[in-house]
PyMOL Python script that loads the backbone (N, CA, C, O; Angstrom):
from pymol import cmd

cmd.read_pdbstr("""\
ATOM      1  N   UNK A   1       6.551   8.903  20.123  1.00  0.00           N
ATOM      2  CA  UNK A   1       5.210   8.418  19.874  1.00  0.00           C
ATOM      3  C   UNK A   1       5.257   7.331  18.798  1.00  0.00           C
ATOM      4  O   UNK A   1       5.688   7.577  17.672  1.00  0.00           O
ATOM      5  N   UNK A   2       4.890   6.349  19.095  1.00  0.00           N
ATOM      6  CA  UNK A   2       4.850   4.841  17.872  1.00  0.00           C
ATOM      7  C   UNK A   2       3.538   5.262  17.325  1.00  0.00           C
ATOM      8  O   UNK A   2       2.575   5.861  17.802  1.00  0.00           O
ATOM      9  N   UNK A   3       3.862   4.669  15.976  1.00  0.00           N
ATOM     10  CA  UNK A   3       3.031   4.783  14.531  1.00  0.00           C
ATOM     11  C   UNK A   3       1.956   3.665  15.268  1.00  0.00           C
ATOM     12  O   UNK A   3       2.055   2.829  16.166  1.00  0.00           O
ATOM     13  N   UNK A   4       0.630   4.254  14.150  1.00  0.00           N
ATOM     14  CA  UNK A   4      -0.263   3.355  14.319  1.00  0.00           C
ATOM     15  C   UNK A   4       0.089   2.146  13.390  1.00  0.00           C
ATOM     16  O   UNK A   4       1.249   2.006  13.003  1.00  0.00           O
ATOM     17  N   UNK A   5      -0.897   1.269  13.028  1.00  0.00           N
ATOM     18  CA  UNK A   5      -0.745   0.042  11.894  1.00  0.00           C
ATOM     19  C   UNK A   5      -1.092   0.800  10.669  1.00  0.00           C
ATOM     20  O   UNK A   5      -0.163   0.778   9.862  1.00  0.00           O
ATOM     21  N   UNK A   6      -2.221   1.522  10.235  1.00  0.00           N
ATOM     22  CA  UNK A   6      -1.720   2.434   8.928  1.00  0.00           C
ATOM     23  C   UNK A   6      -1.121   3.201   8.499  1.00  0.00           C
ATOM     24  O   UNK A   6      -0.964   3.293   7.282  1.00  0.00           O
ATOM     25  N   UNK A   7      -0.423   4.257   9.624  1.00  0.00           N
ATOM     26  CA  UNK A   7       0.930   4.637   9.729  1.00  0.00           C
ATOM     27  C   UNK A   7       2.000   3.722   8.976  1.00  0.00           C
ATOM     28  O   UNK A   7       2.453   4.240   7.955  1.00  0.00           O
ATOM     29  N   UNK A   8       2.472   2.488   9.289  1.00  0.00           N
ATOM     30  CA  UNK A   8       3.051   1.258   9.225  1.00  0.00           C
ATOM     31  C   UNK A   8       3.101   1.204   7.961  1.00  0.00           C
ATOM     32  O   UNK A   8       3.977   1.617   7.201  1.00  0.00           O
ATOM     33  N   UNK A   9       1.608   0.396   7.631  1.00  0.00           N
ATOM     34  CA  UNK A   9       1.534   0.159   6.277  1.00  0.00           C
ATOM     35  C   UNK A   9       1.103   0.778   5.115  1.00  0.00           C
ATOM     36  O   UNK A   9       0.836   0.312   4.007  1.00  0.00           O
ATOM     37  N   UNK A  10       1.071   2.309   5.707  1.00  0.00           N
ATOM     38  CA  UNK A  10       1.348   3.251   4.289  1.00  0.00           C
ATOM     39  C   UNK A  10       2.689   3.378   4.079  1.00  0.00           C
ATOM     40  O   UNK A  10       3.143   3.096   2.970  1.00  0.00           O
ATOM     41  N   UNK A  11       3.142   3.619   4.640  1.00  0.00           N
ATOM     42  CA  UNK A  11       4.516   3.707   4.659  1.00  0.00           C
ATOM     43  C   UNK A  11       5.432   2.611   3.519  1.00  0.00           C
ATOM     44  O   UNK A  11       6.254   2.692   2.607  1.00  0.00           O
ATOM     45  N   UNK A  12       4.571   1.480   4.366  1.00  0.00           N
ATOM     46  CA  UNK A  12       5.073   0.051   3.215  1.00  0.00           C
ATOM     47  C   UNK A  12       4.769   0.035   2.217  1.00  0.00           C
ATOM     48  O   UNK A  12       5.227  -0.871   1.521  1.00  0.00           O
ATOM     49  N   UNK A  13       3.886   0.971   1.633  1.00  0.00           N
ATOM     50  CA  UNK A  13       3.133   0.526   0.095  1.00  0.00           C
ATOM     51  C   UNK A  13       3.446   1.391  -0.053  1.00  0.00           C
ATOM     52  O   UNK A  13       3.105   1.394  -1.236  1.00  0.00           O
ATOM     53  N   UNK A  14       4.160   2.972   0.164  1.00  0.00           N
ATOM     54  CA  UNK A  14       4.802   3.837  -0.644  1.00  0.00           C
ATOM     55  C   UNK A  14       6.470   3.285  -1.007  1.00  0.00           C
ATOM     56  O   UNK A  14       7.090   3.213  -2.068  1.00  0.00           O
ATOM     57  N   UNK A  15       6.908   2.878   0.730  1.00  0.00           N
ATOM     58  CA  UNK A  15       8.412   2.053  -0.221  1.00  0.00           C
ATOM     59  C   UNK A  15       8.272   1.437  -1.203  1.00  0.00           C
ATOM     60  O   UNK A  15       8.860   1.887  -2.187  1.00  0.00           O
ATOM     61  N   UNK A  16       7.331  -0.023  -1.408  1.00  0.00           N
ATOM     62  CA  UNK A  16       7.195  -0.450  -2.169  1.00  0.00           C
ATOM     63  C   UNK A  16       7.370  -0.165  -3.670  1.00  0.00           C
ATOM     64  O   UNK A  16       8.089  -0.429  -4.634  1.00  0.00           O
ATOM     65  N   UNK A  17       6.209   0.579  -3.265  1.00  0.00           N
ATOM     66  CA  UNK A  17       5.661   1.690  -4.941  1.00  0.00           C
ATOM     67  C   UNK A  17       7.124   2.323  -5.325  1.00  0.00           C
ATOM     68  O   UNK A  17       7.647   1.989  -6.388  1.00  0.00           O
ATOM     69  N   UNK A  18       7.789   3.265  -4.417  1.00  0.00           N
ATOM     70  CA  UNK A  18       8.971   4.155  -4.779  1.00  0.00           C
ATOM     71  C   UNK A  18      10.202   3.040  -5.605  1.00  0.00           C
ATOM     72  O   UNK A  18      10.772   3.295  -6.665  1.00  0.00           O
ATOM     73  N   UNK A  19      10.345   2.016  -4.914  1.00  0.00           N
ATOM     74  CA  UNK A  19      11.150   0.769  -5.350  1.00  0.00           C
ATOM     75  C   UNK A  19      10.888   0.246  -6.598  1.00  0.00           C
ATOM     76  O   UNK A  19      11.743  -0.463  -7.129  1.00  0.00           O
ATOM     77  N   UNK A  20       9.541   0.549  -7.312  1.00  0.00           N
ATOM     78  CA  UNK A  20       9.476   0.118  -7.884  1.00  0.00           C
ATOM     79  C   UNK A  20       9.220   1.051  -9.478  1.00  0.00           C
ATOM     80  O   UNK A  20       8.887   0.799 -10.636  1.00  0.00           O
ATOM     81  N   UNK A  21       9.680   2.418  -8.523  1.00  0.00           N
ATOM     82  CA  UNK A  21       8.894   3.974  -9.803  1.00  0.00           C
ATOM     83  C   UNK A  21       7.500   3.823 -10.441  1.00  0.00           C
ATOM     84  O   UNK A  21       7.182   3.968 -11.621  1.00  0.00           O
ATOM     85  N   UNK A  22       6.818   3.528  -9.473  1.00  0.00           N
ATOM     86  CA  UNK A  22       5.311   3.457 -10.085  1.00  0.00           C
ATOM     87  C   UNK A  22       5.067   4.357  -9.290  1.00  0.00           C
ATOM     88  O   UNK A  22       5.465   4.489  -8.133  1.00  0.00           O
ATOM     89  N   UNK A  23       3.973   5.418 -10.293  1.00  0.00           N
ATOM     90  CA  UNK A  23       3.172   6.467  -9.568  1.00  0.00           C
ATOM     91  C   UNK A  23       1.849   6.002  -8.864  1.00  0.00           C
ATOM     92  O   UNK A  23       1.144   5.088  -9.294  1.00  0.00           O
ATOM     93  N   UNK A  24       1.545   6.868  -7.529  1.00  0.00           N
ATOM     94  CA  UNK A  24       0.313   6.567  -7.386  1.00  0.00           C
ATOM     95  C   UNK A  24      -1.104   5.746  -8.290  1.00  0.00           C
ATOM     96  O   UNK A  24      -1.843   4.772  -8.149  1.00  0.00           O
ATOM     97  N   UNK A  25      -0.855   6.933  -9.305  1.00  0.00           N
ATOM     98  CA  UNK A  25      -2.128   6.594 -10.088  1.00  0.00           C
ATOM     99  C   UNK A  25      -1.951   5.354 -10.990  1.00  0.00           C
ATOM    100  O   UNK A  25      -2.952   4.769 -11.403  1.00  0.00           O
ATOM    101  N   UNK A  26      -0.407   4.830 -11.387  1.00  0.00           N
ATOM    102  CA  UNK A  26      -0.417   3.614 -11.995  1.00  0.00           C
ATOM    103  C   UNK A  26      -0.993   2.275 -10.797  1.00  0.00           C
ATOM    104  O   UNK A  26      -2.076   1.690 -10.783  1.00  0.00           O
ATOM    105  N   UNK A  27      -0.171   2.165 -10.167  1.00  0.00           N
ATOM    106  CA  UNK A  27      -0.499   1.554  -8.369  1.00  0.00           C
ATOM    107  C   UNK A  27      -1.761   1.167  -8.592  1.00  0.00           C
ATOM    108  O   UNK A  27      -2.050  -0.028  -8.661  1.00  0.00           O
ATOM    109  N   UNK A  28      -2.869   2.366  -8.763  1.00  0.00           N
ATOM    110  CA  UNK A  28      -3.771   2.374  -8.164  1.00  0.00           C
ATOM    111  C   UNK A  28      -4.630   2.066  -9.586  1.00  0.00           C
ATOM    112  O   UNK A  28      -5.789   2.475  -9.518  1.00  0.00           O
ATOM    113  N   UNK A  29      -4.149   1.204 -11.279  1.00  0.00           N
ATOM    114  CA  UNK A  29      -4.306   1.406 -11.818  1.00  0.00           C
ATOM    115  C   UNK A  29      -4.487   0.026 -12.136  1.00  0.00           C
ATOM    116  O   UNK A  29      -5.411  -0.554 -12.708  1.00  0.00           O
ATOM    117  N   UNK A  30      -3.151  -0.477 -11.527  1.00  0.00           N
ATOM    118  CA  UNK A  30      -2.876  -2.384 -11.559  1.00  0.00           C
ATOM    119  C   UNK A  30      -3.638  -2.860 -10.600  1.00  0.00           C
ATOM    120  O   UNK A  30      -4.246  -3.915 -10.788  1.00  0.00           O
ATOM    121  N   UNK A  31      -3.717  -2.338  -9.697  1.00  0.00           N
ATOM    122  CA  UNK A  31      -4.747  -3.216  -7.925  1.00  0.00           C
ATOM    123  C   UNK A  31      -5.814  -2.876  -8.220  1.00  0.00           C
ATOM    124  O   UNK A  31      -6.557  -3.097  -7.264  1.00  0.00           O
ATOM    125  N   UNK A  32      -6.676  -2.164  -9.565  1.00  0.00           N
ATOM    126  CA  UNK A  32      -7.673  -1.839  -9.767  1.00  0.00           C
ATOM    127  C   UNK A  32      -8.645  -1.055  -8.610  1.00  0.00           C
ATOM    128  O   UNK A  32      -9.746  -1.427  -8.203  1.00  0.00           O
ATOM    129  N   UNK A  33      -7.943   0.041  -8.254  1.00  0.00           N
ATOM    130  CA  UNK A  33      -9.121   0.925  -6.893  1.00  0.00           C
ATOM    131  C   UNK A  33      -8.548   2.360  -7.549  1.00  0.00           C
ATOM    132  O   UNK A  33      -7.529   2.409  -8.238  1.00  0.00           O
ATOM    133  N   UNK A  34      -9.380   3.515  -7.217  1.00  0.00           N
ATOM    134  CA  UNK A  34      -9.253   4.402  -7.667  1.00  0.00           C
ATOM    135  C   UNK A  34      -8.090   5.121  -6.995  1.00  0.00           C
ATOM    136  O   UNK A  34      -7.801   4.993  -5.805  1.00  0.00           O
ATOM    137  N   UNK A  35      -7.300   6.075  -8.085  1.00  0.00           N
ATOM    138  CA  UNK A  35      -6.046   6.740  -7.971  1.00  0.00           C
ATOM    139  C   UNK A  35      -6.264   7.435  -6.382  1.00  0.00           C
ATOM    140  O   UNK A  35      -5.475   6.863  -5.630  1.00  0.00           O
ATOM    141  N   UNK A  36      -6.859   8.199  -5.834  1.00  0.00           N
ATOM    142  CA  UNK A  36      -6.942   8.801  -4.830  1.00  0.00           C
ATOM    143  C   UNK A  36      -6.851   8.005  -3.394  1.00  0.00           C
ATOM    144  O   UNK A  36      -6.371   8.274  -2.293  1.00  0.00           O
ATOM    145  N   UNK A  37      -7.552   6.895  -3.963  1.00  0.00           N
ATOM    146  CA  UNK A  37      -7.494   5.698  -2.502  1.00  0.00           C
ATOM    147  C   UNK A  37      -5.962   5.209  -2.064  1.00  0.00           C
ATOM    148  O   UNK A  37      -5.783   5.074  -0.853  1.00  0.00           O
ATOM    149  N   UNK A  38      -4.729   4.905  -3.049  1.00  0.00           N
ATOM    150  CA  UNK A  38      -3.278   4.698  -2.885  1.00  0.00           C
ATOM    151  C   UNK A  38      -2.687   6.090  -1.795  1.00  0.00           C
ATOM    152  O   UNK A  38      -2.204   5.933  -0.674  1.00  0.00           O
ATOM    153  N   UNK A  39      -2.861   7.189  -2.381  1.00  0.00           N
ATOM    154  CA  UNK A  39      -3.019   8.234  -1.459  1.00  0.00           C
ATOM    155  C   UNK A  39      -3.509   8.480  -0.065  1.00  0.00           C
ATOM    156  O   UNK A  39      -2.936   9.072   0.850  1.00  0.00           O
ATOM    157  N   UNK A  40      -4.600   7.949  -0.089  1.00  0.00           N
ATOM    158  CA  UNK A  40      -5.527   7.357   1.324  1.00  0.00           C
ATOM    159  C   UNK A  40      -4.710   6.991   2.276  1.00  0.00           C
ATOM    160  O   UNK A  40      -4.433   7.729   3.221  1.00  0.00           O
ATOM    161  N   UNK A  41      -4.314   5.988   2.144  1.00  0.00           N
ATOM    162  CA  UNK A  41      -3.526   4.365   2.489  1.00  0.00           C
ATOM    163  C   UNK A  41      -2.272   4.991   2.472  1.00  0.00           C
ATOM    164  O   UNK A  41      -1.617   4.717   3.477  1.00  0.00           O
ATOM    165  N   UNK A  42      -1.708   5.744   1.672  1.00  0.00           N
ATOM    166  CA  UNK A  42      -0.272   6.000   2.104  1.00  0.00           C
ATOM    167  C   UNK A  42       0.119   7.154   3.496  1.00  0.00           C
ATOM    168  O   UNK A  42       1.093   7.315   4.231  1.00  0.00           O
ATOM    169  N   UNK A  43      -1.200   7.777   3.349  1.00  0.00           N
ATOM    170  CA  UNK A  43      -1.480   9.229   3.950  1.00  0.00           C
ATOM    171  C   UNK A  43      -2.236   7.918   5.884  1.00  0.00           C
ATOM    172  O   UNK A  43      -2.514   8.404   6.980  1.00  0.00           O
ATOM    173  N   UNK A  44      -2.268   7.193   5.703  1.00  0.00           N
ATOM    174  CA  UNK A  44      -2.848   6.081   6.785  1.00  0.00           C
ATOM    175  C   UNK A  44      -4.609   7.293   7.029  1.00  0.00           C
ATOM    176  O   UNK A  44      -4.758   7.882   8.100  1.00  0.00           O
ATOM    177  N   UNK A  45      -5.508   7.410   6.071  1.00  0.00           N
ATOM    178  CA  UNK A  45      -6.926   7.848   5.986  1.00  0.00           C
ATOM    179  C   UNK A  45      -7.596   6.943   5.819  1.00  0.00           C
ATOM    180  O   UNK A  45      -8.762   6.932   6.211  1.00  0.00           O
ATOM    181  N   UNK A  46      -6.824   5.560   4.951  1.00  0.00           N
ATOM    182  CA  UNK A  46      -8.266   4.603   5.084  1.00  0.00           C
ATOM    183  C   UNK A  46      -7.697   3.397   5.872  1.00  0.00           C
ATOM    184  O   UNK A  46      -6.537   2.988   5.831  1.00  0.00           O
ATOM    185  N   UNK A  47      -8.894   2.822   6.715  1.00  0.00           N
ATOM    186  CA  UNK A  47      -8.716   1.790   6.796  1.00  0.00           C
ATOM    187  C   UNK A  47      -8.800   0.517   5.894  1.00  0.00           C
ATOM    188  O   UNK A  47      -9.905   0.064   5.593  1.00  0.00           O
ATOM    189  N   UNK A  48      -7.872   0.051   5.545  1.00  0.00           N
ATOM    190  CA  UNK A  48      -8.207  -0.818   4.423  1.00  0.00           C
ATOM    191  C   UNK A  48      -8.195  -2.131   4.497  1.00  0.00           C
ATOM    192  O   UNK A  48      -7.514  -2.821   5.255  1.00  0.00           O
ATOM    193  N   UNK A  49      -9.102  -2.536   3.548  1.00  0.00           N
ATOM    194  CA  UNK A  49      -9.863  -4.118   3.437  1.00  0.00           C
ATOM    195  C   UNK A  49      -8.495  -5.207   3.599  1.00  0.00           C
ATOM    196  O   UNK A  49      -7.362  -4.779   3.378  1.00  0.00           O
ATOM    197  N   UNK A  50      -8.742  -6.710   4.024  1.00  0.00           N
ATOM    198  CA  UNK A  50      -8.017  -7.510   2.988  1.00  0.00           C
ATOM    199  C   UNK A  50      -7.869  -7.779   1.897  1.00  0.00           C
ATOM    200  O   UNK A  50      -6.862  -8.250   1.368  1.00  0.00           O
ATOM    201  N   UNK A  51      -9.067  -7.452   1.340  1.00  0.00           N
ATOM    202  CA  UNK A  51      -9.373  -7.924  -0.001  1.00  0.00           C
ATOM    203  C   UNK A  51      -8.131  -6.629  -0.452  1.00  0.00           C
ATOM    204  O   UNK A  51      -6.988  -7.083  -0.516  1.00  0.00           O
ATOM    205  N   UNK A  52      -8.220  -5.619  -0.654  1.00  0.00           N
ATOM    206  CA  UNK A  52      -7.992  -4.484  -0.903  1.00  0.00           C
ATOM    207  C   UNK A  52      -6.060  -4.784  -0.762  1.00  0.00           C
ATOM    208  O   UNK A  52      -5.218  -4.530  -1.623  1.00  0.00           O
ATOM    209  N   UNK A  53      -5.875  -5.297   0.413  1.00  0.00           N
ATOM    210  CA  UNK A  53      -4.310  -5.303   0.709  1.00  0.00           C
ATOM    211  C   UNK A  53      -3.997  -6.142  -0.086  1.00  0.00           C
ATOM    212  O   UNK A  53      -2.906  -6.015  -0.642  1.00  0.00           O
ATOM    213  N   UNK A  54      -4.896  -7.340  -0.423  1.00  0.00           N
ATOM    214  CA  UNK A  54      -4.081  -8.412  -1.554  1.00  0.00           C
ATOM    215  C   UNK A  54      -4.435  -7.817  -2.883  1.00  0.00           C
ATOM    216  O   UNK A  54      -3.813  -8.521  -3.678  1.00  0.00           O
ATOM    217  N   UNK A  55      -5.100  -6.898  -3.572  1.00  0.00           N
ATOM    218  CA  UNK A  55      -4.930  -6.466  -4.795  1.00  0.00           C
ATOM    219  C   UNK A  55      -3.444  -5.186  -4.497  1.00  0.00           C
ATOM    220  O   UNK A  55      -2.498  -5.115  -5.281  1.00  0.00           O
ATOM    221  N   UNK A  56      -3.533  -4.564  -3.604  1.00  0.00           N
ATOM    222  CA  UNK A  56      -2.732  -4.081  -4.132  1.00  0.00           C
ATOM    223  C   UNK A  56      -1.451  -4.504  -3.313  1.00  0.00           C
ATOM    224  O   UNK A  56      -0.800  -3.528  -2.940  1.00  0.00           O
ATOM    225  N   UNK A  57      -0.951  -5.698  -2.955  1.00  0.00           N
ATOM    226  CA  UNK A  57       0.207  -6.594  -2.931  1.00  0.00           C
ATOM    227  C   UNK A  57       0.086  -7.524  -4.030  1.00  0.00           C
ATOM    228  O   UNK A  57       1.119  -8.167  -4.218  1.00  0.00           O
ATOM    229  N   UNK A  58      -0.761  -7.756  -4.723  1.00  0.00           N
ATOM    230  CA  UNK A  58      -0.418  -8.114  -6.526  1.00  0.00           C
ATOM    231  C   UNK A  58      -0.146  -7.213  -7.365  1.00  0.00           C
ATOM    232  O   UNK A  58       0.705  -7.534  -8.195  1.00  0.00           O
ATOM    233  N   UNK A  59      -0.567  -6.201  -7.440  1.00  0.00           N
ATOM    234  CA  UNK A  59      -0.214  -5.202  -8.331  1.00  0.00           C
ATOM    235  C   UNK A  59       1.353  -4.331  -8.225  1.00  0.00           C
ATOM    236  O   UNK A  59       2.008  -3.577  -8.945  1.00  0.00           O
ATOM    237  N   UNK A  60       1.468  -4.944  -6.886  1.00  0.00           N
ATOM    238  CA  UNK A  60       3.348  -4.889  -6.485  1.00  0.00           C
ATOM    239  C   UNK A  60       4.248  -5.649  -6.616  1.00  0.00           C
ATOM    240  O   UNK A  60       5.431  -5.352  -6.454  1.00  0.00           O
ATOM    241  N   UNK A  61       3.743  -6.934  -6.985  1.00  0.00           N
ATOM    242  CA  UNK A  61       4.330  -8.104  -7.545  1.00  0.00           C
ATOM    243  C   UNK A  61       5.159  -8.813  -6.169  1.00  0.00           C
ATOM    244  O   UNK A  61       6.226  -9.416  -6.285  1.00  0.00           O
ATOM    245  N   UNK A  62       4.401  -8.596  -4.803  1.00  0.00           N
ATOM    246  CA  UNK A  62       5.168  -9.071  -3.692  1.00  0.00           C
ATOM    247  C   UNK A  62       3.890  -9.836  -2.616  1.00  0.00           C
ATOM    248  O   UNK A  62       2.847  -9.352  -2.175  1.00  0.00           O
ATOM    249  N   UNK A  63       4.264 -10.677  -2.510  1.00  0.00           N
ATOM    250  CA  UNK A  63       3.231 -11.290  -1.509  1.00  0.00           C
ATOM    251  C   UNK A  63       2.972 -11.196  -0.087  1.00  0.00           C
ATOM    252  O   UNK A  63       3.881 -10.872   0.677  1.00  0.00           O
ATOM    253  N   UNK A  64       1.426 -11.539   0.463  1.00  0.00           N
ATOM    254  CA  UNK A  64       0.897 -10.840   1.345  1.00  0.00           C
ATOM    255  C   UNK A  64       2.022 -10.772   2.318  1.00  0.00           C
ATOM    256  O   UNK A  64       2.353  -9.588   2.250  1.00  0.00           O
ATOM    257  N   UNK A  65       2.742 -11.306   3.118  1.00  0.00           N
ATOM    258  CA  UNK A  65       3.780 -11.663   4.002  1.00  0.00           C
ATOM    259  C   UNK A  65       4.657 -10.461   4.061  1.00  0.00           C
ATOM    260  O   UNK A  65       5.144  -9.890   5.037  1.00  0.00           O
ATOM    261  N   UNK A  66       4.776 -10.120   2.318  1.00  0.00           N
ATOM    262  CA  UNK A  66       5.723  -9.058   2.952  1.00  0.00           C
ATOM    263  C   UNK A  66       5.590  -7.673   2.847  1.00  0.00           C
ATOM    264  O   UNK A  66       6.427  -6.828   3.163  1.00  0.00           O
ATOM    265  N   UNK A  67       4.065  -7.442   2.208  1.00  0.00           N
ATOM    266  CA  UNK A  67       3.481  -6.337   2.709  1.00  0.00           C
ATOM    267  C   UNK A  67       2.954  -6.217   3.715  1.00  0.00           C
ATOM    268  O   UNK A  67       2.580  -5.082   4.010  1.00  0.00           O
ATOM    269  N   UNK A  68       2.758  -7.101   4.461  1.00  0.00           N
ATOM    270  CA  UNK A  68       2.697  -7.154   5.788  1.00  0.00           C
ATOM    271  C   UNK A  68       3.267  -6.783   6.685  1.00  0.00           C
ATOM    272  O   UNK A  68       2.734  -6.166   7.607  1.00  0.00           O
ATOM    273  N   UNK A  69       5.229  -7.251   6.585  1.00  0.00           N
ATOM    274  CA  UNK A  69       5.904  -7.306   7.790  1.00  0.00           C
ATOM    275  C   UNK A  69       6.226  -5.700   7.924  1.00  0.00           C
ATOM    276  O   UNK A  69       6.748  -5.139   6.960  1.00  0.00           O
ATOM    277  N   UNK A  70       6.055  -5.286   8.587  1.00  0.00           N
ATOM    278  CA  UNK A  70       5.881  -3.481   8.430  1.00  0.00           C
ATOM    279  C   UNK A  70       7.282  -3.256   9.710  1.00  0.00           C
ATOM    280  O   UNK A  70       8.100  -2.375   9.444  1.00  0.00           O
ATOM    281  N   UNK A  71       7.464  -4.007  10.931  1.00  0.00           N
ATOM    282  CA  UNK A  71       8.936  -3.883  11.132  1.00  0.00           C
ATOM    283  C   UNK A  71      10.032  -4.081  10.359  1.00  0.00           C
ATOM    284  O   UNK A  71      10.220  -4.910   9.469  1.00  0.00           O
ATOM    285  N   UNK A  72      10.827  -3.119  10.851  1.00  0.00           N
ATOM    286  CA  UNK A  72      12.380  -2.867   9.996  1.00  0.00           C
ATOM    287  C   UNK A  72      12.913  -3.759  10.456  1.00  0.00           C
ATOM    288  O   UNK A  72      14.079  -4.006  10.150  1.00  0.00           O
TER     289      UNK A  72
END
""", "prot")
cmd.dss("prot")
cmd.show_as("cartoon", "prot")
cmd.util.cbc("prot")
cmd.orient("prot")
């Protein structure tokens, strides 16, 4: 069974995060959205904004492109 697209890109913003030893609640501390929503998004519960994907692909210090590319 193939992943959906938030499947995908929770996935990507927990590698990310893990790569980088930031906890959820810091994550969700720098992209300015509340601690529980990183959780959301990793768990693929929210659908999430653009606006939303480019704060928290700044607060990862990696640009939109490559929080994006969600193939390996």
């Amino acid at each position: 069974m193939s992943k959906t697209i938030l499947e995908k890109f929770g996935e990507k913003v927990r590698e990310e995060r893990h790569k980088q030893g930031l906890s959820q609640e810091k994550l969700a501390s720098q992209a300015g959205v509340h601690r529980t929503y990183i959780g959301m998004i990793e768990r693929a519960e929210k659908n999430i904004t653009l606006e939303n994907i480019e704060k928290i692909a700044k607060a990862l210090g990696i640009s939109l492109e490559k929080i994006m590319t969600l193939e390996k």
